[in-house]
N, C-alpha and C positions, 0 to 999 in steps of 0.2 A: 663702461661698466658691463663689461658683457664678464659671464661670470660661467668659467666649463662646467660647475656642476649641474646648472638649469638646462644646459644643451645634453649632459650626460641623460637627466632627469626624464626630456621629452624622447630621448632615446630608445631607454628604456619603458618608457609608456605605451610607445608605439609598437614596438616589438611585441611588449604583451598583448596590446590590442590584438594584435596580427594574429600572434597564435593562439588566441581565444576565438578567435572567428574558422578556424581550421573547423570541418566537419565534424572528425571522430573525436575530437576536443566537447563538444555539445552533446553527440550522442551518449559520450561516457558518463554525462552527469547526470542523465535522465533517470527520475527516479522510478522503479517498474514496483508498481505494487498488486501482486498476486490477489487474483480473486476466484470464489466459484458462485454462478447462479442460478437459481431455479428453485421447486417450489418444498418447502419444509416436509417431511414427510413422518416426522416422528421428533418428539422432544423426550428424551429417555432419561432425563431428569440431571438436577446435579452439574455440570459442566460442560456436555454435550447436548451439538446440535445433529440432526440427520436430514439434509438436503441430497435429494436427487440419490434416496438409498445410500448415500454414504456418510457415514457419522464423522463427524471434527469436534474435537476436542478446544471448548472456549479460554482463554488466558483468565485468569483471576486477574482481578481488579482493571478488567479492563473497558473500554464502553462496552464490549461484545457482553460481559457479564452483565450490563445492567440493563439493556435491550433486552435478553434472554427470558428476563422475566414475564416481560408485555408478548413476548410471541403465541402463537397456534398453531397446530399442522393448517397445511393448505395455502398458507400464507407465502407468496413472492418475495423470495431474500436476495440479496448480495451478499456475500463473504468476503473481510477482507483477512488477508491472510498473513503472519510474521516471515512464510517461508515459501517456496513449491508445492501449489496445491499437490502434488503424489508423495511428497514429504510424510513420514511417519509423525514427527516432530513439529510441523507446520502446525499452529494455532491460530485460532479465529481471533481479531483483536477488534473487529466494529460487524457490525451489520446493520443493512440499509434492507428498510423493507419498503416493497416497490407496491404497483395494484394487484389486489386479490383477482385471481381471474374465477 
């Protein structure tokens, strides 16, 4: 009862295994999610925030908008970001606020 396509089957399993375990196979899937942090320095109303002197621009409907609300200057943020914090086009989509210092 030995049957070639079970032997084809374990064949191919193991090859995938192999080349799932390759280095730059792992590194490629790692997800990079752009951030900026430090302390609020101005809330200019509307859908911007201004950390660390530089203003970003919040995505609509997104948690960053409904955080937005409860903020202050002064207050320890995280930014996370849709793009390259130097992105003109980068939008804030969450914010973590950390201890007030």
């Amino acid at each position: 009862m030995n049957n070639p396509m079970s032997k084809l089957k374990i064949a191919l399993a193991s090859t995938t295994l192999a080349l799932c375990m390759l280095p730059n196979v792992g590194w490629s899937t790692r997800a990079y999610v752009p951030s900026v942090s430090g302390q609020i320095t101005a809330l200019p109303g509307g859908d911007e925030i201004e950390v660390g002197s530089h203003t970003y621009h919040v995505k609509k409907g997104s948690a960053a908008e409904m955080a937005l609300k409860s903020l202050s200057t002064g207050q320890e943020v995280q930014l996370t970001l849709d793009g390259p914090p130097g992105s003109s086009t980068a939008e804030v989509i969450a914010i973590s606020v950390g201890s007030e210092s």
